[in-house]
N, C-alpha and C positions, 0 to 999 in steps of 0.2 A: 874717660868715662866708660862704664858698661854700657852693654848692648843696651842701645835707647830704646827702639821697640819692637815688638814681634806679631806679625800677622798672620792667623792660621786661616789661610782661604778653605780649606776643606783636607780631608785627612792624605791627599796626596801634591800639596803645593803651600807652602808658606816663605812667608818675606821675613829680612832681617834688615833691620836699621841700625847706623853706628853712630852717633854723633861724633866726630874726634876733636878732643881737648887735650890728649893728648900730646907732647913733644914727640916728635921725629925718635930720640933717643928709647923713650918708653917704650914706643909700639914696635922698636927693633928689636928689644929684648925681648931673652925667649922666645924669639919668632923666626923659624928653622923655612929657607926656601930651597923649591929645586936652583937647580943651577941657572937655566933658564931667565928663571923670575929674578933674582938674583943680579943678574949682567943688567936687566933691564929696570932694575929700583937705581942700580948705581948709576945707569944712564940719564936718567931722569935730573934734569938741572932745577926745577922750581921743587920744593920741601914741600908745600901742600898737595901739589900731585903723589908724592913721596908719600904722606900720613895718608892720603887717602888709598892709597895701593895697598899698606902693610893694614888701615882698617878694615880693608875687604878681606884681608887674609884674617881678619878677627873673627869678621864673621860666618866665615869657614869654619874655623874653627867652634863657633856657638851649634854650628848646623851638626859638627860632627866631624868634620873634614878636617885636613892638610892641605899647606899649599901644593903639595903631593899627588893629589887627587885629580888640581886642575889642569889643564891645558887650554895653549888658544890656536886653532886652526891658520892656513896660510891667510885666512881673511880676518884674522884678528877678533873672530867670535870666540867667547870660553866657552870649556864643554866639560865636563864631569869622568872621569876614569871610566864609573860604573854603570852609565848611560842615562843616568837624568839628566833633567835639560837644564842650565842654568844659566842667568843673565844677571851683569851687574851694572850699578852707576855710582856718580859720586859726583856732589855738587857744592863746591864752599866745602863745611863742618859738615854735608850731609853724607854716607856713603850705604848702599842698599845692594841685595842680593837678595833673588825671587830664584827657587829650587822645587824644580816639580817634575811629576810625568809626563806631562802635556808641554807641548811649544809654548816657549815664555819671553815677554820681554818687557823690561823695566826701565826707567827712566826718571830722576827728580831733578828738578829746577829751582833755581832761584825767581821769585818773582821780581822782577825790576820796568822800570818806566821804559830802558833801552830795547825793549823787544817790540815795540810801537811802531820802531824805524826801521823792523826788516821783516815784520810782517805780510807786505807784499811777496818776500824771497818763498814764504813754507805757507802761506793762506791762498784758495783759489775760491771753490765753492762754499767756504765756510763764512765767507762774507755775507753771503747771503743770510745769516742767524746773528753777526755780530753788531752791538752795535757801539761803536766808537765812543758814543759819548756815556755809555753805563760806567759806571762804577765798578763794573765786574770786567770789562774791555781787558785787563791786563791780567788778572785771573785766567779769564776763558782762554787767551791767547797762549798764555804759558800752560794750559791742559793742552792744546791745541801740538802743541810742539812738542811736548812729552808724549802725546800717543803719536804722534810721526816717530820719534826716534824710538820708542816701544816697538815699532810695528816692522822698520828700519832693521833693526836689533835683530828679529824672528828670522827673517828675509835674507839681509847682509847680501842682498846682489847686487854686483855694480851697474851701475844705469839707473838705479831708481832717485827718482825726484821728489822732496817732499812737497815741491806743491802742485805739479802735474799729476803724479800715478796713485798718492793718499789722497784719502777724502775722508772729514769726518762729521759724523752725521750731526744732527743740531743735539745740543741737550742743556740740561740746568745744573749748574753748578750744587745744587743740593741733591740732584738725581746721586754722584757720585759713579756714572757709570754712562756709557753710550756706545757705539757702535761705528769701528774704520773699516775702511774698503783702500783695496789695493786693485788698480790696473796695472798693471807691465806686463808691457809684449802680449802675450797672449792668455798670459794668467790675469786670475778674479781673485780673489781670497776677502774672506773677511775675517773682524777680528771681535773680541769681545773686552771692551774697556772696562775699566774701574780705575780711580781716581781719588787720589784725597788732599786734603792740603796739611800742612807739618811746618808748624812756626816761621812761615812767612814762604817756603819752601811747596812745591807740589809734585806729589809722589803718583808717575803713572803704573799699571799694570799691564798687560794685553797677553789674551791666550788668541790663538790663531782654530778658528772653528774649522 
């Protein structure tokens, strides 16, 4: 499938979404890696981790890029050749890349029932806004974990916990937007969310103020 959708947050940061319908075979063609990426597609034992790797490379290529461009640090963050900052995810058929000036990081989810039972592992203060028996309980919870690993993503230090050191503040699901906090160690930071949902799927954003 082409590029499923395109989000222009403002004239220095926009998102790119893939859906993959494609086979493994399709999305190989024509699709030129470094060496690197390369060692590390053929490593890869499950085919949908596979299509979703070569769809991020699609959407590189929508932005303007080559697999060429990217690189990933000893911590496993990608970075951009030419110093923009980028972050990607991919969840199920979803796969997404957020490309900006500003620190970025993205995150989509599948919504399902099974995130109820480790809610306690990444919810600490946010309980205090949730409430279990809405309707919106598995919604909220899956934003909840998408700006943890959005904020996670920006970060990438080891030692951070999503339900000790993040915190995210109350909001409503139609706001489409709210506000995380990081403690570690001796650092604050906050973050500035935006949020939406995508055919049962929910797609976080987070710049780092």
């Amino acid at each position: 499938m082409p590029l499923f959708k395109t989000i222009h947050i403002n004239s220095r940061t926009q998102i790119l979404v893939w859906k993959v319908t494609e086979s493994y075979a399709e999305l190989l063609e024509q699709m030129v890696l470094n060496d690197s990426n390369r060692i590390r597609l053929d490593g890869m034992k499950s085919e949908m981790h596979q299509r979703a790797f070569l769809s991020v490379r699609k959407l590189l290529q929508q932005a303007g890029y080559t697999d060429f461009d990217l690189y990933y640090d000893v911590f496993g963050k990608p970075h951009l050749n030419h110093g923009k900052f980028i972050s990607i995810t991919h969840s199920h058929e979803f796969s997404a890349i957020i490309i900006s000036d500003e620190t970025v990081g993205i995150d989509i989810e599948l919504q399902r029932d099974k995130i109820t039972r480790i809610a306690d592992k990444f919810c600490d203060s946010e309980f205090q806004f949730l409430d279990l028996d809405s309707d919106e309980y598995i919604r909220k919870l899956t934003v909840i974990w998408g700006i943890k690993e959005a904020v996670f993503k920006i970060r990438n230090e080891k030692g951070i916990s999503f339900k000790n050191h993040i915190s995210v503040c109350d909001f409503e699901l139609e706001s489409k937007q709210t506000i995380a906090e990081l403690h570690f160690d001796n650092l604050v930071k906050n973050f500035k969310i935006h949020f939406e949902e995508i055919e049962g799927f929910t797609l976080v954003y987070a710049f780092e103020n």
